[in-house]
C-alpha positions in Angstrom: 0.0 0.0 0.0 1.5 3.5 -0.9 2.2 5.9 1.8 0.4 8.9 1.4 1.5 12.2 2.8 -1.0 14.0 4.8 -1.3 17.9 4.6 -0.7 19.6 7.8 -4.0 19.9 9.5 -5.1 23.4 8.0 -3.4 23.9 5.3 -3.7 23.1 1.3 -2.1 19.1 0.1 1.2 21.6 -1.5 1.5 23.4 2.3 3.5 22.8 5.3 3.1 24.7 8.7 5.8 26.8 9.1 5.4 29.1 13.0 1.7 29.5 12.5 1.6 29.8 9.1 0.5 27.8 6.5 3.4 28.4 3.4 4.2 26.2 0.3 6.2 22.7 1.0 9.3 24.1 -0.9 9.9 27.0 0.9 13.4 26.8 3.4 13.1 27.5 7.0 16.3 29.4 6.6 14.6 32.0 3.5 11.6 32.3 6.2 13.5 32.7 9.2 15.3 35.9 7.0 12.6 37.8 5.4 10.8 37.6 8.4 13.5 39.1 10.3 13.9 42.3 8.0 14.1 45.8 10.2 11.9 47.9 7.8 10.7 45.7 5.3 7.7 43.5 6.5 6.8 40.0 4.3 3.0 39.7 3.2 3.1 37.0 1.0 6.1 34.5 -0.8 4.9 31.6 -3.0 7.4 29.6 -4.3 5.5 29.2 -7.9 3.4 26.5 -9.4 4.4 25.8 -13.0 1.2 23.8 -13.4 -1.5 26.9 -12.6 -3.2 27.7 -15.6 -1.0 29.8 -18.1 -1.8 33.4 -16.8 -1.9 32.9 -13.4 0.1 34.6 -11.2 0.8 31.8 -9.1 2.7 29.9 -11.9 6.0 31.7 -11.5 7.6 32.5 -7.6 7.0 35.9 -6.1 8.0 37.8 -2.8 6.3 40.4 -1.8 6.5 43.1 1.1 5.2 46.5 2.9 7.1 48.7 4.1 6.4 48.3 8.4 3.9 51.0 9.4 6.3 52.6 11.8 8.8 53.4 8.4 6.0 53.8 5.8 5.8 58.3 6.7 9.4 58.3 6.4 10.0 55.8 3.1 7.1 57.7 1.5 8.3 61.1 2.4 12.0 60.0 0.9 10.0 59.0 -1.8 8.3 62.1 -2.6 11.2 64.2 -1.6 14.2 62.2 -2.5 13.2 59.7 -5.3 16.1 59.4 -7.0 18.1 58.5 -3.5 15.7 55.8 -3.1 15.5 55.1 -6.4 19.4 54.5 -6.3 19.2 52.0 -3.6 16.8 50.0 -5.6 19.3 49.5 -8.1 21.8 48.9 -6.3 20.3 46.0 -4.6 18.3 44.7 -7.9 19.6 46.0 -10.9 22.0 43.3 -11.7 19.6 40.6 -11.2 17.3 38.6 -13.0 14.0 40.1 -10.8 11.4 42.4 -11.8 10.5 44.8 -9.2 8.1 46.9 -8.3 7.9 49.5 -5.6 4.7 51.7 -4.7 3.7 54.2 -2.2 0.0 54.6 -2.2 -2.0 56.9 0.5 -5.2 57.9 0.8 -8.1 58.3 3.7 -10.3 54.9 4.7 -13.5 55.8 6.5 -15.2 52.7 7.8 -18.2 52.2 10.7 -18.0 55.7 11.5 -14.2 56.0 11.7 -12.1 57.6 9.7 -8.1 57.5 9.4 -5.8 58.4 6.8 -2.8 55.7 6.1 0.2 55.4 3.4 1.6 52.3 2.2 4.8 51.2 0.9 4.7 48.0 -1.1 7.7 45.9 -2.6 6.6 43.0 -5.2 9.3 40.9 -6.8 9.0 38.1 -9.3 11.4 36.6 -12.1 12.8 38.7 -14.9 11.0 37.7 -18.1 12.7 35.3 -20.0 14.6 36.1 -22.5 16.0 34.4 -25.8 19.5 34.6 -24.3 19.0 33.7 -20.7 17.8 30.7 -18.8 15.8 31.1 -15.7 17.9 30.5 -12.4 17.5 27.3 -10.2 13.9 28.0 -8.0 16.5 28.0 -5.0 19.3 30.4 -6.6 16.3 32.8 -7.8 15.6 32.8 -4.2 19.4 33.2 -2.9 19.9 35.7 -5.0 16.5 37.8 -4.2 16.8 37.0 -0.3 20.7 38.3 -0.6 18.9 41.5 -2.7 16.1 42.6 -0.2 18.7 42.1 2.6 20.7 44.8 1.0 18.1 47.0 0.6 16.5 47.0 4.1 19.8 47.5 5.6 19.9 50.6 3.1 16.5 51.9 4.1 17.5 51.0 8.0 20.2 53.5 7.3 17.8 56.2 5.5 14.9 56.0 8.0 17.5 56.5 11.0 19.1 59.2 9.4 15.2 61.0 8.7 14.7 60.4 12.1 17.5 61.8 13.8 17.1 65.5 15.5 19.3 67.9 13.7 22.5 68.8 15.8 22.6 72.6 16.6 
């Protein structure tokens, strides 16, 4: 008789528990343990892709994506709006060379809701794979995610640095 795996209890037959999380089977302690431990940067969702979703689906390919922890997100927006090509620079520098596509977005706006109203800003980081092409061969599923981890390391450091530096009083 075959042995057959059982999900844990929870979570979908291509999940394993990971803290109190249900994330995909393929995905390292060690890459979890790290982008959950960013300063500034704060994980929302990974996946590590699903070749066999249906052509167009966004699940088919591996993606990381992050906001920006509310206690940063006034400062990285203001830099933003301020500074963009500083930030902008750091961005590079930590994903340029790599075969990623990234996005970064600041939204903001005012959410009323049951009588309440509060305004809010949001700093969002979405990476995926570079699209393919004719000349290059998509990395390994784990050296796409070395190489990205490495990457948004880099980065949070750098906008560690920044947001400290905002939020220093000016010497007299």
């Amino acid at each position: 008789m075959p042995i057959v795996q059982q999900a844990d209890p929870g979570c979908g037959p291509q999940e394993r528990r990971w803290r109190d999380k249900c994330v995909d089977a393929g995905l390292v302690d060690e890459w979890l343990e790290r982008l959950n431990s960013l300063a500034v940067l704060d994980l929302i969702s990974i996946c590590e892709g699903h070749p066999d979703e249906p052509e167009f689906e966004h699940r088919r390919t591996p993606h990381i994506n992050f906001r920006v922890k509310e206690i940063h997100a006034e400062t990285i927006a203001a830099l933003w709006n301020s500074d963009r090509a500083t930030l902008a620079a750091l961005m590079d520098e930590a994903f340029l060379a790599l075969p990623l596509s990234v996005v970064f977005e600041v939204r903001s706006g005012r959410e009323l809701r049951s009588g309440s109203a509060a305004d809010f800003v949001l700093c969002l980081l979405k990476l995926k794979p570079a699209p393919l092409t004719l000349d290059r061969r998509p990395p390994e599923k784990a050296e796409w995610f070395r190489l990205a981890i490495a990457a948004i390391e880099t980065l949070d450091h750098r906008l560690a640095e920044r947001a400290r530096s905002c939020q220093r009083p000016a010497r007299q």
